[in-house]
PAROFI-696253 format. One line per field, with one value per residue (C-alpha): residue in three letters; y negated, x, z negated; residue number from 1. Coordinates in nm, 4 decimals, always signed. Example, Ala and Ser with C-alpha at 12.3 -4.5 7.8 and 13.67 -1.06 7.14 Angstrom:
aa <- [ALA; SER]
c2 <- [+0.4500; +0.1060]
c1 <- [+1.2300; +1.3670]
c3 <- [-0.7800; -0.7140]
i <- [1; 2]
//
This chain:
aa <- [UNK; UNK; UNK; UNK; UNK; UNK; UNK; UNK; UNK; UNK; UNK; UNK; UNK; UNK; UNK; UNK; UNK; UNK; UNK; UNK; UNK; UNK; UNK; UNK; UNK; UNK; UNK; UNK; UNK; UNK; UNK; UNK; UNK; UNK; UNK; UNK; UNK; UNK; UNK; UNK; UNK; UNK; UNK; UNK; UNK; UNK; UNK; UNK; UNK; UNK; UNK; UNK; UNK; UNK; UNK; UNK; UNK; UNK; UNK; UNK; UNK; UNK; UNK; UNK; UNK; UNK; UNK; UNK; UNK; UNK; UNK; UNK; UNK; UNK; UNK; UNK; UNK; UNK; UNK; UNK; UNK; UNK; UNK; UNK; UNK; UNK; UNK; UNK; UNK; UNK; UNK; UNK; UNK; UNK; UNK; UNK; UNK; UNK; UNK; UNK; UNK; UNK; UNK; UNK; UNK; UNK; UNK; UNK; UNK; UNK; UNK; UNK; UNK; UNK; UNK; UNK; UNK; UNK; UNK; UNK; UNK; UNK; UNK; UNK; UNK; UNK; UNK; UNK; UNK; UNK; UNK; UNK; UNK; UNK; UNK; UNK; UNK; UNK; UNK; UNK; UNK; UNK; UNK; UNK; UNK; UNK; UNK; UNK; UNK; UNK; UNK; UNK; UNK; UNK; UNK; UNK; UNK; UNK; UNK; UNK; UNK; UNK; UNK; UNK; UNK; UNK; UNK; UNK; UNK; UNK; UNK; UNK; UNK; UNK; UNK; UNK; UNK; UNK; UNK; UNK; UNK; UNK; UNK; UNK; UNK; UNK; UNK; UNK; UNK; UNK; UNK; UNK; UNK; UNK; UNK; UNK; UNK; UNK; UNK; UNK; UNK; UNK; UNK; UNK; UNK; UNK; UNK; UNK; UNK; UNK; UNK; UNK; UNK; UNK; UNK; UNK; UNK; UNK; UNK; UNK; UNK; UNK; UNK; UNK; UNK; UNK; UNK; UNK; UNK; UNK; UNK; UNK; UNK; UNK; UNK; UNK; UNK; UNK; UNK; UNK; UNK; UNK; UNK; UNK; UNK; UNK; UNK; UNK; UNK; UNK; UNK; UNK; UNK; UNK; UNK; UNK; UNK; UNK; UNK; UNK; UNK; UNK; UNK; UNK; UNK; UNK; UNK; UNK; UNK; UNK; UNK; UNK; UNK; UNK; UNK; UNK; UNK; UNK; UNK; UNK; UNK; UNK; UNK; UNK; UNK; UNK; UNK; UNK; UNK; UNK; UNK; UNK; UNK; UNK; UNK; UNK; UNK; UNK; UNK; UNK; UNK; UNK; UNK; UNK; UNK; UNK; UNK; UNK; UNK; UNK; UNK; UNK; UNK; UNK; UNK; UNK; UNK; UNK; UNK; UNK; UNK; UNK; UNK; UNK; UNK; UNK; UNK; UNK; UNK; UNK; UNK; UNK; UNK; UNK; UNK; UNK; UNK; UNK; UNK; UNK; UNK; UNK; UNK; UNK; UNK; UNK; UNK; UNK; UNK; UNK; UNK; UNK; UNK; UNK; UNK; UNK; UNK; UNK; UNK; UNK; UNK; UNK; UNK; UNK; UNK; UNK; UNK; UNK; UNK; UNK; UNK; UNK; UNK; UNK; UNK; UNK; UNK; UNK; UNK; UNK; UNK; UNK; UNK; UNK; UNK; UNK; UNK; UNK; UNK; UNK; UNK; UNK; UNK; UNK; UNK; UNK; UNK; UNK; UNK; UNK; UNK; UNK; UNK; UNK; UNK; UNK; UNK; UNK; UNK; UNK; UNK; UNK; UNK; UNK; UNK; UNK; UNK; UNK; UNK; UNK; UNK; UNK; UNK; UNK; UNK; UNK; UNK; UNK; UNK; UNK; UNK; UNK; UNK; UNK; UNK; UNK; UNK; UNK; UNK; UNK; UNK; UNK; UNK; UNK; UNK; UNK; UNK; UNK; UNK; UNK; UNK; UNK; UNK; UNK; UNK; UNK]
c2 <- [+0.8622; +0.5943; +0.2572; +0.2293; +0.5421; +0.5878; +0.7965; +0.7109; +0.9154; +0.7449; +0.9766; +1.3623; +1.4397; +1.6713; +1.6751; +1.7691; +1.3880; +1.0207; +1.0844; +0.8339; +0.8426; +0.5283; +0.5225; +0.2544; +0.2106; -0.0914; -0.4040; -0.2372; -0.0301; +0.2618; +0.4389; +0.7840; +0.8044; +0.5768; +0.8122; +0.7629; +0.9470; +1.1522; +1.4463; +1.3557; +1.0040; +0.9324; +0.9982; +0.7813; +0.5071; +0.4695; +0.3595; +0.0302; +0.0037; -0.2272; -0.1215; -0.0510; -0.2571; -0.6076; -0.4744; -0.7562; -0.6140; -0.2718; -0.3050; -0.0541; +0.2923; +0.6129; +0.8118; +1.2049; +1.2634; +1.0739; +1.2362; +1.0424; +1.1761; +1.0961; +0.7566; +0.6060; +0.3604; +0.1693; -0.0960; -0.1585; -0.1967; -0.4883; -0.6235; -0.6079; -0.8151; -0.5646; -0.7107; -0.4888; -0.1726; +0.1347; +0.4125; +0.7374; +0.9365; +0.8511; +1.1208; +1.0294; +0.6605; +0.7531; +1.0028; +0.6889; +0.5055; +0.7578; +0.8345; +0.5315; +0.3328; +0.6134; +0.5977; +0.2659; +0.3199; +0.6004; +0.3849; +0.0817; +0.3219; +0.4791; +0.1310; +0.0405; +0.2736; +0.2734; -0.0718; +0.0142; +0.2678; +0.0103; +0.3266; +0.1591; +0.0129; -0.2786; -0.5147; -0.5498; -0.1755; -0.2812; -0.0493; +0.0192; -0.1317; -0.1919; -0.0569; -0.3722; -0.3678; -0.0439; -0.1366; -0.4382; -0.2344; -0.0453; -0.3659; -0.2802; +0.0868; +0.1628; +0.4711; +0.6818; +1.0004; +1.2765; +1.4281; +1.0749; +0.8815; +0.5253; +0.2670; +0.0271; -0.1016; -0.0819; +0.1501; +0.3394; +0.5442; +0.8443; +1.0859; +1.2713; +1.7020; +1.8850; +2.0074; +2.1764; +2.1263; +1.8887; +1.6864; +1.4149; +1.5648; +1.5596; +1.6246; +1.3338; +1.3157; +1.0250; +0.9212; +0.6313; +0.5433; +0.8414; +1.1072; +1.3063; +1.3349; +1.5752; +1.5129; +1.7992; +1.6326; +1.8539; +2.1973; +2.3727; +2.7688; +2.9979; +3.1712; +2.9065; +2.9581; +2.5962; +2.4639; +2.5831; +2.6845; +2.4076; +2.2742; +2.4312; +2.1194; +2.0232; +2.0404; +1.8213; +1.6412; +1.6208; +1.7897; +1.6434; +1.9617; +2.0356; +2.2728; +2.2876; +2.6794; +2.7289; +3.0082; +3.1917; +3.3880; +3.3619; +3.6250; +3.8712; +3.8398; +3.7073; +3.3572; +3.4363; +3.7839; +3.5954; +3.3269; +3.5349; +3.7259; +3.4311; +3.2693; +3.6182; +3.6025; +3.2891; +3.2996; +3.6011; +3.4224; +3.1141; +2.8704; +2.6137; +2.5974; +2.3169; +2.2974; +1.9626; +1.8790; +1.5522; +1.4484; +1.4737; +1.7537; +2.0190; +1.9428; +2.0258; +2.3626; +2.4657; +2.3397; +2.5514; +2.8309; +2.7915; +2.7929; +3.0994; +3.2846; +3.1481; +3.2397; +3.5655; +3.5899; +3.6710; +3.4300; +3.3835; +3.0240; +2.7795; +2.3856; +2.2672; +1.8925; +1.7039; +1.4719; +1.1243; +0.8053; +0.7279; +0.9897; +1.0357; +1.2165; +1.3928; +1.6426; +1.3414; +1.2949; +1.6395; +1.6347; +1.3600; +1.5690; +1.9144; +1.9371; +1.9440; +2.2523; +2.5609; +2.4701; +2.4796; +2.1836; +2.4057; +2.4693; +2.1114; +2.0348; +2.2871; +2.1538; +1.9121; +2.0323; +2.3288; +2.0121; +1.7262; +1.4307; +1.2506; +0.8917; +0.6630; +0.6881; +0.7629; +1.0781; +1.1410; +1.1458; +1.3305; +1.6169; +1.6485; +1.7128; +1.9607; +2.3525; +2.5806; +2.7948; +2.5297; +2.4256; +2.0801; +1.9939; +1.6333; +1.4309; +1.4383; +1.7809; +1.7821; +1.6429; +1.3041; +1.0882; +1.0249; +1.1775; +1.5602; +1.4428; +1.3876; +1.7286; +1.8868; +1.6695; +1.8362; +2.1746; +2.3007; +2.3735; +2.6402; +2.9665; +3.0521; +2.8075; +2.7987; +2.5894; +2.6633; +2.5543; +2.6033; +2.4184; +2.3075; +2.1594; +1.9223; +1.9783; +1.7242; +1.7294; +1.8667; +2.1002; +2.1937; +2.2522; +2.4406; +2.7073; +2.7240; +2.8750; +2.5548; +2.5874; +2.2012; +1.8913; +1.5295; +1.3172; +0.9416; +0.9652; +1.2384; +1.6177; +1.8423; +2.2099; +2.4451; +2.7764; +2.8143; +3.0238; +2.9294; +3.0726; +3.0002; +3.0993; +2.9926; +3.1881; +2.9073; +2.6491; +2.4054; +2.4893; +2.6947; +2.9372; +2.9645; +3.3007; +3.0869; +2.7895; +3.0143; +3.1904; +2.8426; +2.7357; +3.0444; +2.9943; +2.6312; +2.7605; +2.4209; +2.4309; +2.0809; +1.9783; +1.9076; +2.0091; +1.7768; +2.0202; +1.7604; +1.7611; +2.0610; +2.0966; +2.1459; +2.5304; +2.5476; +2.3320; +2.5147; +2.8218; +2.7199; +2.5796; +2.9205; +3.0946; +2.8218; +2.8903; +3.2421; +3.3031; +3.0543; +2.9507; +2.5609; +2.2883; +2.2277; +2.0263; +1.8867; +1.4933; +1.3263; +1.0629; +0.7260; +0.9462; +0.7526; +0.9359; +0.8255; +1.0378; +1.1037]
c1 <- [+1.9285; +1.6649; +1.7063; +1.3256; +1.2715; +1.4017; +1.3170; +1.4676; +1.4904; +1.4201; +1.2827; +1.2217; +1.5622; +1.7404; +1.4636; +1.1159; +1.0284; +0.9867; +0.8295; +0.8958; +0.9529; +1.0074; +0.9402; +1.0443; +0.9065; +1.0115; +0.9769; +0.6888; +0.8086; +0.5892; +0.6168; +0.5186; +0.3878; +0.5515; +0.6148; +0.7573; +1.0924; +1.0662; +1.2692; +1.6605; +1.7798; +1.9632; +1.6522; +1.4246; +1.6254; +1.6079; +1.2600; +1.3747; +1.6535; +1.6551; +1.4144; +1.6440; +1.4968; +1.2697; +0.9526; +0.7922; +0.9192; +0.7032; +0.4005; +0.1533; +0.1585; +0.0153; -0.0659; -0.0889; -0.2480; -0.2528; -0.0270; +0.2203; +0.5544; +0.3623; +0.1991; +0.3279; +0.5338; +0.2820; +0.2081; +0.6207; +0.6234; +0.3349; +0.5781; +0.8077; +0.6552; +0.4633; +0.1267; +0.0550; -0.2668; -0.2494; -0.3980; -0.5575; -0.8473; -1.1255; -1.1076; -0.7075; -0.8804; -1.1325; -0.8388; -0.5942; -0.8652; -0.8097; -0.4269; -0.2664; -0.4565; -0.3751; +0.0143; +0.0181; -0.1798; +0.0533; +0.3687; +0.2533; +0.1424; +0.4664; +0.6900; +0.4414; +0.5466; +0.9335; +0.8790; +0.7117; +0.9407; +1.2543; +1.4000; +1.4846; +1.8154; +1.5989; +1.4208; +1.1934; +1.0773; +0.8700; +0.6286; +0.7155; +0.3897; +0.0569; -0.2527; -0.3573; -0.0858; -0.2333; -0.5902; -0.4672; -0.3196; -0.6154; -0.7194; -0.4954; -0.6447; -0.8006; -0.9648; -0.9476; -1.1868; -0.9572; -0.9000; -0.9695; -0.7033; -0.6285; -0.4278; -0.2296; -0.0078; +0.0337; +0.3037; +0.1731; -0.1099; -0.1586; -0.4816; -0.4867; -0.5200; -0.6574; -0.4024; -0.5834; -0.3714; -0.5225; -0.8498; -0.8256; -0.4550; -0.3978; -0.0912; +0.0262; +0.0709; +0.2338; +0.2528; +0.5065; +0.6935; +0.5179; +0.6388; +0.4791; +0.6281; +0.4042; +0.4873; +0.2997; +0.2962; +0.2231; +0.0742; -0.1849; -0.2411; -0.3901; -0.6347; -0.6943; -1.0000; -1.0629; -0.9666; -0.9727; -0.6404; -0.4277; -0.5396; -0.3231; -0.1008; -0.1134; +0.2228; +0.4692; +0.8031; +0.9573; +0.8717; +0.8870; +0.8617; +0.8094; +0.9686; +0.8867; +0.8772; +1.1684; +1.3100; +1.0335; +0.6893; +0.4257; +0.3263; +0.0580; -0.1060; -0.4828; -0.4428; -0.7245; -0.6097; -0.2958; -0.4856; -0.7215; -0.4091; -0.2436; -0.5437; -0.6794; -0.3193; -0.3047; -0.6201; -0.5410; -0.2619; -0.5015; -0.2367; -0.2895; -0.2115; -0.0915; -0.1559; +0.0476; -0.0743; -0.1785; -0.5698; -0.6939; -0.5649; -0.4105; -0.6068; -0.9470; -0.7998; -0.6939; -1.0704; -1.2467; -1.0645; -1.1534; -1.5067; -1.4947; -1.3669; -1.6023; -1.8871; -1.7980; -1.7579; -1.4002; -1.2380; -1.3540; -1.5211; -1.2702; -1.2381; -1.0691; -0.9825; -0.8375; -0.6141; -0.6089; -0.6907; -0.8165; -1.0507; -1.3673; -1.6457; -1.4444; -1.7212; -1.8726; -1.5973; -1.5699; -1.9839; -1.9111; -1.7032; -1.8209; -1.7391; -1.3512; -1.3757; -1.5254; -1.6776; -2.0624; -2.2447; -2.2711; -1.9339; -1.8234; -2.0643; -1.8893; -1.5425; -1.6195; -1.8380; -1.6040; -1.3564; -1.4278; -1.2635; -0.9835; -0.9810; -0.8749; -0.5132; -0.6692; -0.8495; -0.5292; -0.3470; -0.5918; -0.5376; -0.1926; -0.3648; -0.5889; -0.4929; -0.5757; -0.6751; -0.7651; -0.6699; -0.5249; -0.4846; -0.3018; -0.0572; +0.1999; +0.2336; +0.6231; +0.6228; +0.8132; +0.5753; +0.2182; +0.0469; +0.1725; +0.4709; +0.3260; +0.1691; +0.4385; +0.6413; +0.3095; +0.2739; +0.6175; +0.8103; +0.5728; +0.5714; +0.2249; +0.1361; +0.1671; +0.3058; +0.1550; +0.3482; +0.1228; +0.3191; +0.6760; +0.9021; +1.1657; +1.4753; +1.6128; +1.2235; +1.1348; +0.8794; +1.2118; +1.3688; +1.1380; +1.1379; +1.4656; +1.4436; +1.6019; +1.5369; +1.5346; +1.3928; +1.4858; +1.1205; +1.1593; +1.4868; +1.4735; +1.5731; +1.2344; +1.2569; +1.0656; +0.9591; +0.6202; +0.5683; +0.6591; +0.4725; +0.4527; +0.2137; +0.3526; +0.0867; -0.1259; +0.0573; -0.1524; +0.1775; +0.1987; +0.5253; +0.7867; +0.5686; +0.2961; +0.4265; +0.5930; +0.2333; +0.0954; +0.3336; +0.3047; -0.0819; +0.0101; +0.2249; +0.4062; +0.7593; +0.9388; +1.2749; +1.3945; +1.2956; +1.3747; +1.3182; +1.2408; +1.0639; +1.2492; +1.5403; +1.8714; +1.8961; +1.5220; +1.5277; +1.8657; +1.7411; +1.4010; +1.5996; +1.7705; +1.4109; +1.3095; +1.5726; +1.6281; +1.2220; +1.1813; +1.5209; +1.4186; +1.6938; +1.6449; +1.8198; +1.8059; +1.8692; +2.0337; +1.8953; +1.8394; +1.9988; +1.8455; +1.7987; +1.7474; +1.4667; +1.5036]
c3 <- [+1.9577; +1.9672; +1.7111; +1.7376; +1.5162; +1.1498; +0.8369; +0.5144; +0.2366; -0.1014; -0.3159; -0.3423; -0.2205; -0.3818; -0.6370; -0.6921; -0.8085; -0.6999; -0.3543; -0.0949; +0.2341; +0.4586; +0.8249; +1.0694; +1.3847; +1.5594; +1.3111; +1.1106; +0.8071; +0.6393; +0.3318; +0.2747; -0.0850; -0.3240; -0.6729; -0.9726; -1.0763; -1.3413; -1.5706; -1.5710; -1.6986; -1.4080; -1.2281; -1.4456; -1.4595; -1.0667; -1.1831; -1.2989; -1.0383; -0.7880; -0.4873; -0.1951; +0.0739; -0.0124; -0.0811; +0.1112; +0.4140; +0.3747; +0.5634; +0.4284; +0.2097; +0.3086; +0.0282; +0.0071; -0.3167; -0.6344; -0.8206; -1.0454; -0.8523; -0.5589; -0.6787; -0.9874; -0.8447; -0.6622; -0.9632; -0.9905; -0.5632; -0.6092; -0.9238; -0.6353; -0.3737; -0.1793; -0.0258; +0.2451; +0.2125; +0.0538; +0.2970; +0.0949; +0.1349; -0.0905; -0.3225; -0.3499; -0.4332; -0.6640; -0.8377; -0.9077; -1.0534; -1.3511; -1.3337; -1.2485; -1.5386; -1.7276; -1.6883; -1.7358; -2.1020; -2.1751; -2.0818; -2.2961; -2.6284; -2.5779; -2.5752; -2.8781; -3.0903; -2.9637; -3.1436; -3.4319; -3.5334; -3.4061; -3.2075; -2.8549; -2.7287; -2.5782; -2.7718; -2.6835; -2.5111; -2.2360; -2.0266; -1.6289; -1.5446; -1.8081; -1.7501; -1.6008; -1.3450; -1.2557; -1.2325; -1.0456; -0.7784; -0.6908; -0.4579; -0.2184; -0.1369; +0.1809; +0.2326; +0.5647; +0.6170; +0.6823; +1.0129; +1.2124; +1.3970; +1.2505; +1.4328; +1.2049; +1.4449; +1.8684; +1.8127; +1.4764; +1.4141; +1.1628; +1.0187; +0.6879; +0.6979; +0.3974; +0.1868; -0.0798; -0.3819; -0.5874; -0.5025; -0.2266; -0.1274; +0.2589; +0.4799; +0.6767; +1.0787; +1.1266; +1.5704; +1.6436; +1.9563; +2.1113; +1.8579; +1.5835; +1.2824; +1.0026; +0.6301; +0.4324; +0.1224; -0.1814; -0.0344; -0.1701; -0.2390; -0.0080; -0.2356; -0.4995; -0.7453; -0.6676; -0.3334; -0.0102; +0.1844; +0.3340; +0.6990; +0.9930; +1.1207; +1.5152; +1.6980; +1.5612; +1.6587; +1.3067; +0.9864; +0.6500; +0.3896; +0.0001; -0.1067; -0.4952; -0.4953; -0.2425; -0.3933; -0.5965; -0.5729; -0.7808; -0.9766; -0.8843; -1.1574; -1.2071; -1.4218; -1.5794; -1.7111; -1.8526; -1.9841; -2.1820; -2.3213; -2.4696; -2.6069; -2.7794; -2.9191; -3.0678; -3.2067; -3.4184; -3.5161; -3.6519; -3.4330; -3.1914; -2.8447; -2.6507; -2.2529; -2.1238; -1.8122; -1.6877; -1.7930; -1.3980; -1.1723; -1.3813; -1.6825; -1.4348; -1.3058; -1.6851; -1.8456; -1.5414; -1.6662; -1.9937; -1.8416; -1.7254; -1.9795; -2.2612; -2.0351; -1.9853; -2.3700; -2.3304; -2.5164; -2.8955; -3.0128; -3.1250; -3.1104; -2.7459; -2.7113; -2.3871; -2.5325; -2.2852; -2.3369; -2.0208; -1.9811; -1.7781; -1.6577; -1.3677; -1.3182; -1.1600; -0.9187; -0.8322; -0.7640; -0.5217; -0.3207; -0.3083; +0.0566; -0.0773; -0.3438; -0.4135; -0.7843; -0.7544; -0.9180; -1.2579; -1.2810; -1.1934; -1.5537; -1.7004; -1.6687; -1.8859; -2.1279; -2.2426; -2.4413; -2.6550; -2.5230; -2.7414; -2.6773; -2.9328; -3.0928; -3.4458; -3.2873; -3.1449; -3.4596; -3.6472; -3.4665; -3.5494; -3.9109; -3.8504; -3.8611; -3.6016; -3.3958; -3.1735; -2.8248; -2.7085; -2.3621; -2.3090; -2.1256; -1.9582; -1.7684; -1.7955; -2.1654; -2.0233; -2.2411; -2.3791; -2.6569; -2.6289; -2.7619; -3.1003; -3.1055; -3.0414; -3.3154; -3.5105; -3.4273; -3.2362; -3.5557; -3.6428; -3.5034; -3.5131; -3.2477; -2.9064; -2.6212; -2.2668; -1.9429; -1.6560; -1.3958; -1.2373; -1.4913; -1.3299; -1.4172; -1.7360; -1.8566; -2.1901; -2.0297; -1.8756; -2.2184; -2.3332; -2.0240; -2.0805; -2.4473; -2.6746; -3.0573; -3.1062; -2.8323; -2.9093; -2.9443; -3.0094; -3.1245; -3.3590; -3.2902; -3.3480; -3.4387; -3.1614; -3.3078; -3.1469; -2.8981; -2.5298; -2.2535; -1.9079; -1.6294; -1.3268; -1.1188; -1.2386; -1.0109; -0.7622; -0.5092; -0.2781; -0.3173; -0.0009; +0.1124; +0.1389; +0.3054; +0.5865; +0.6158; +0.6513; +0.9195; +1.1216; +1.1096; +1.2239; +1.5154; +1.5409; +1.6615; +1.5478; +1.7164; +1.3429; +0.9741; +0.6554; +0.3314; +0.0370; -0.3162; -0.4370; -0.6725; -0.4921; -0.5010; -0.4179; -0.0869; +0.0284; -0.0258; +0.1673; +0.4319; +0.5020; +0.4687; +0.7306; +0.9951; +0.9732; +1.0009; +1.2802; +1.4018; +1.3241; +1.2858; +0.9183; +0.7021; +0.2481; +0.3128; +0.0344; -0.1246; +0.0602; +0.3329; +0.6713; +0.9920; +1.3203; +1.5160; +1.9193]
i <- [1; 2; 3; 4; 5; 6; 7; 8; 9; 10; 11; 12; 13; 14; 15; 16; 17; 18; 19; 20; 21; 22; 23; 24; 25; 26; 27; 28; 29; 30; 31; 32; 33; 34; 35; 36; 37; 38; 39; 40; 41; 42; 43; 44; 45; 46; 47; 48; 49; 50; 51; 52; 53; 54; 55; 56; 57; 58; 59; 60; 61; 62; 63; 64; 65; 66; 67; 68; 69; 70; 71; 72; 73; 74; 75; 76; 77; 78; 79; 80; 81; 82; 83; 84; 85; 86; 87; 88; 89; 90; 91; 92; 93; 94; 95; 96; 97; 98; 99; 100; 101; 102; 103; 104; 105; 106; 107; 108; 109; 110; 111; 112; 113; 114; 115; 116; 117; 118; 119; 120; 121; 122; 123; 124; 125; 126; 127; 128; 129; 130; 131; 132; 133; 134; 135; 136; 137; 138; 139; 140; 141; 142; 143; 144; 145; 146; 147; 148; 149; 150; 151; 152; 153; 154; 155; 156; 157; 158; 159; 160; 161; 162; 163; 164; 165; 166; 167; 168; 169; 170; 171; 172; 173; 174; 175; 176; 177; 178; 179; 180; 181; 182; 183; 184; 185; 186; 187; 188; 189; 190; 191; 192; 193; 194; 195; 196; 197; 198; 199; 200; 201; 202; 203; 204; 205; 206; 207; 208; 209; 210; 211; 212; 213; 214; 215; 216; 217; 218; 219; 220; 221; 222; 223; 224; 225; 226; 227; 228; 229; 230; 231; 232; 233; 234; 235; 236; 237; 238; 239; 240; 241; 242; 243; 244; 245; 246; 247; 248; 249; 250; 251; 252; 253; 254; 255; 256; 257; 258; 259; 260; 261; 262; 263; 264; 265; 266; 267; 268; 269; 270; 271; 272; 273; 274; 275; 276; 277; 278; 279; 280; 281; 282; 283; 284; 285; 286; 287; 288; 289; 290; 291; 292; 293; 294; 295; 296; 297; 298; 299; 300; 301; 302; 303; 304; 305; 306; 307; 308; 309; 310; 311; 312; 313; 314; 315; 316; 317; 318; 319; 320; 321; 322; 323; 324; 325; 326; 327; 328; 329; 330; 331; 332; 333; 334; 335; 336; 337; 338; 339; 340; 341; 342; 343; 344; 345; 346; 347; 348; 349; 350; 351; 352; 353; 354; 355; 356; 357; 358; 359; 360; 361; 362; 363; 364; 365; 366; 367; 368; 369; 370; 371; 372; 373; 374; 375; 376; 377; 378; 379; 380; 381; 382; 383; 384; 385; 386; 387; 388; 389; 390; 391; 392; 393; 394; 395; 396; 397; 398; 399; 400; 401; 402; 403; 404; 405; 406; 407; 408; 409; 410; 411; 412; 413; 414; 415; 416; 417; 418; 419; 420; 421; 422; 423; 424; 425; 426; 427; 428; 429; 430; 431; 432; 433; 434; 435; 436; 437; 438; 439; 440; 441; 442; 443; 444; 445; 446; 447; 448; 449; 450; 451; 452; 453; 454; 455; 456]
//
């Protein structure tokens, strides 16, 4: 085994959160996305740890998408010491420039009212990072075109592949020392309504896997046929509904839905609100890059003219006073923070309403909870009744399941010495591993976390 060629994993092992991989090469040190933990304490409070190596010694970031569990961390890695660039593709960029800023509001409104209400064992509570920090941090992006070759050191080059997914999100191939390692990053569906199928990746040396939906299928069911089902539902029922899911990504695939259906007159007229208070004109964003998606330039207007935008925290909290039927879409997708958690103090007691999971919960998150059927969910301290309605459409998911992962490798054709299965829950990446080596007959391995590995 070489000494010139290491990957440590310090995030996303064993779990489906806190994505970060770190390659060395020599003296220069890269890391592969740098996310946030979230869902189980023990997990979150490796947030405020200390980092495991100096984080002056980390030379640059490359960045597969800008999602939180992907991204979040960046802010606390500059609190750190980091100095060195952040590599995305410019949608990734332009995508940050709305969530990061937006964590960092959410964290600081939800440490504000931790203090208001005196229920925190610190005292002060203090945010992860402000929204500043966030906005701050944005300096250090660079943005690569995907599909072209960039050199960032003699030994080190890598190029972005689309991934589908979520806008900007790429797959990662990384050369150093003469070998190719390919990190997929989050993968995209095959037949999204949205974005087109996931790249095929070139040969490879190594493999760095997700494997969020290791061990299920999606269902074959049309997420617009379920969609239309539960709203109708509630409706009749005059309750509300409540969609978490983050205010850019998810929240976009859920409003073009919502598109749809009013169009085609098949869901009634009733108030919809997204909920964040960092939110934009992301039709805008999504007109920029039309090469990237499927949405013509009318439905990019429509995502965002189907919801009224929420923005201050009085708006916010007049909501929670209102009666349905009326829909609320807000943040955070897993129900670890931000404003949803007041609606659901609001509205989750009664059983007229509705709460609507439309993607993974990590395990130890409420969203988690919830799937799982509990009658009460602690929020800020205090135990909260849940008799509303759960329902979850998994089919809905911007991942691909393990069917369609193992379709996208064969169409790939690679053959890698050596397979690392990551971002899953335990049972999830074992049970992908097996899928992995019985299909292809690939060495595959789940590293543990800050497992380090020394590459041929």
């Amino acid at each position: 085994m070489s000494k010139d060629l290491s990957l440590e994993f310090l995030g996303a092992a064993g779990t489906v959160t806190g994505s970060k991989y770190l390659l060395t090469c020599g003296n220069k040190k890269v890391l592969i996305d740098c996310g946030l933990f979230q869902g189980l304490k023990s997990l979150r409070l490796k947030n405020w740890d200390g980092f495991p190596i100096d984080a002056s010694e980390i030379d640059s970031i490359i960045l597969t998408h800008a999602h939180i569990d992907h991204s979040g961390f960046i802010p606390r890695l500059i609190k750190k010491g980091f100095k060195g660039k952040i590599y995305s593709t410019s949608a990734t960029k332009d995508v940050s420039k709305i969530l990061l800023p937006d964590c960092g509001y959410l964290l600081e409104e939800e440490a504000a009212y931790l203090n208001r209400i005196g229920r925190t064992k610190h005292s002060p509570a203090l945010p992860l990072f402000t929204l500043k920090e966030a906005e701050d941090s944005l300096e250090y992006f660079v943005e690569v075109p995907f599909n072209k070759q960039l050199q960032i050191s003699p030994e080190l080059s890598f190029e972005f592949r689309y991934a589908g997914h979520i806008l900007g999100a790429a797959s990662v191939i990384v050369n150093a020392n003469g070998k190719r390692i390919g990190f997929t990053g989050d993968v995209g569906r095959m037949n999204d309504r949205m974005f087109y199928p996931p790249e095929p990746l070139p040969q490879i040396d190594y493999l760095v896997t997700e494997s969020t939906y290791g061990n299920r299928l999606h269902e074959a069911i049309d997420p617009l046929d379920a969609l239309e089902k539960i709203i109708n539902e509630a409706y009749q029922q005059k309750g509300v509904i409540i969609i978490p899911a983050f205010a850019v990504g998810r929240a976009q695939t859920i409003m073009h839905y919502l598109a749809v259906l009013r169009r085609e007159n098949r869901i009634p007229q009733m108030p919809m609100y997204l909920n964040s208070p960092m939110a934009t004109d992301f039709s805008a964003v999504f007109r920029k890059y039309k090469d990237l998606h499927k949405l013509s330039e009318v439905e990019c207007n429509e995502i965002n003219a189907i919801v009224k935008f929420v923005r201050t925290p009085e708006e916010s909290k007049a909501l929670n006073e209102r009666k349905g039927p009326m829909l609320i879409i807000s943040a955070s997708g897993m129900l670890t923070g931000g404003r949803v958690l007041h609606h659901l103090k609001a509205f989750a007691p009664f059983p007229e309403n509705t709460i609507l999971l439309t993607g993974f919960q990590s395990a130890g998150t409420r969203g988690d909870a919830l799937q799982r059927g509990v009658k009460e969910i602690k929020i800020h301290g205090q135990y909260i009744e849940v008799n509303a309605e759960i329902k979850v459409l998994d089919n809905m998911s911007a991942h691909a399941d393990f069917g369609e992962i193992i379709q996208w490798f064969k169409q790939s054709k690679i053959h890698p010495k050596k397979v690392f299965v990551t971002h899953g829950e335990s049972i999830a990446a074992d049970e992908f591993r097996r899928r992995l080596s019985e299909v292809f007959g690939w060495q595959c391995s789940v590293p543990d976390q800050a497992e380090k590995v020394w590459l041929e």
